[in-house]
C-alpha positions as CSV (number, residue, x, y, z in Angstrom):
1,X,-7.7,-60.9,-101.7
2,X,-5.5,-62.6,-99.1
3,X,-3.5,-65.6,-100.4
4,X,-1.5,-66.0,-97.5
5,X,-2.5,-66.0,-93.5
6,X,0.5,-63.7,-93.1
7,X,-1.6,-60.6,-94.8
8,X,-3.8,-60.6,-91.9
9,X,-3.2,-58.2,-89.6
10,X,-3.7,-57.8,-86.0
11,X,-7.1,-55.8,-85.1
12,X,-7.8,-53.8,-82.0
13,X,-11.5,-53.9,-81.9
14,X,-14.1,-56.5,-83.1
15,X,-15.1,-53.7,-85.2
16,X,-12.5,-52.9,-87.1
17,X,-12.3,-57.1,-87.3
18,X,-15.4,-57.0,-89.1
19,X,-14.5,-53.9,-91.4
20,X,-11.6,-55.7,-92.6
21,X,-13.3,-58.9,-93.1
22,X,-16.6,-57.6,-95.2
23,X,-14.2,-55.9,-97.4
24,X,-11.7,-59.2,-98.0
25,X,-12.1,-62.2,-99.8
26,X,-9.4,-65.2,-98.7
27,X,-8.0,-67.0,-101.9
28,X,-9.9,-70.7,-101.5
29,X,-6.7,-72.7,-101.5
30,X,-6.5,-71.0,-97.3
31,X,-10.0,-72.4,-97.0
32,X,-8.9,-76.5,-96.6
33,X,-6.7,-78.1,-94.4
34,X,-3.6,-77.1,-95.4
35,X,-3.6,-74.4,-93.0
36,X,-1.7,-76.6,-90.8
37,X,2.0,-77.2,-91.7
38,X,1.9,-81.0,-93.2
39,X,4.5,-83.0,-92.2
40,X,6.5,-85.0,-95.0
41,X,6.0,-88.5,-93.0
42,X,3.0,-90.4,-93.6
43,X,0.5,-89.7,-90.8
44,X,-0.8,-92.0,-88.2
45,X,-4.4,-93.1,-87.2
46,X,-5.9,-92.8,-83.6
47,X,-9.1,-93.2,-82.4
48,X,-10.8,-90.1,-79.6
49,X,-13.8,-90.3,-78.1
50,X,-15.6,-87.5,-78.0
51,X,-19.0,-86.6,-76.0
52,X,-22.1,-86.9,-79.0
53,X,-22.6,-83.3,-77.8
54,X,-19.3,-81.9,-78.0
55,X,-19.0,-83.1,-81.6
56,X,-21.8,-82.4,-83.1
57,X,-20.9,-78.6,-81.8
58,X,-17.3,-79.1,-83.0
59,X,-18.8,-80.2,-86.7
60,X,-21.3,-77.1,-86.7
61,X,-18.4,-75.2,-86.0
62,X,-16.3,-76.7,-88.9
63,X,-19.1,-76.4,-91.2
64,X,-19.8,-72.6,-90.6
65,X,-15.6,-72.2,-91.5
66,X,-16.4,-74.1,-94.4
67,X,-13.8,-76.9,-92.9
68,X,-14.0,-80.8,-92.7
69,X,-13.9,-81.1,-88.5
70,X,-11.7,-83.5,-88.4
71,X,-8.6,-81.2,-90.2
72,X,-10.0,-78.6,-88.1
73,X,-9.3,-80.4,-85.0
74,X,-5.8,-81.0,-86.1
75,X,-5.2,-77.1,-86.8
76,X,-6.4,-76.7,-83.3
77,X,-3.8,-79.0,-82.1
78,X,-1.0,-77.8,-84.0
79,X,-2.2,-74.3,-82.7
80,X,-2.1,-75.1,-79.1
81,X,1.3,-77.4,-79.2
82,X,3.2,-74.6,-81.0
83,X,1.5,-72.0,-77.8
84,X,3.0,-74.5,-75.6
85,X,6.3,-75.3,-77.0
């Protein structure tokens, strides 16, 4: 069982990606938002619009990770600044 993203390791083919994963279980608490590092400030509200498409694909997506789309929207985002920074 994984309990920590760390235990996952890099794969060099898809297959050996799907090997790995239809023989590990992750430990639930890796499963909600937490994934992203939370900051000890409060947080602050904004308001995106988003295409009716786009989101309804962005919430399918979520639901098939077993995620609410709006944390995984901010693990994307915190994913992509720490690629830029």
């Amino acid at each position: 069982m994984i309990v920590n993203w760390s235990e996952v390791p890099r794969f060099d083919t898809e297959a050996g990606e799907a090997k790995f994963w239809s023989e590990t279980r992750l430990d639930a608490r890796l499963m909600n938002a937490s994934l992203v590092k939370a900051d000890s400030r409060e947080s602050t509200m904004i308001t995106l619009r988003f295409d009716p498409r786009m989101l309804a694909r962005i919430k399918r997506l979520a639901r098939s990770r077993y995620l609410n789309y709006q944390s995984m929207i901010k693990q994307w985002l915190s994913e992509r600044l720490e690629k830029e920074l």
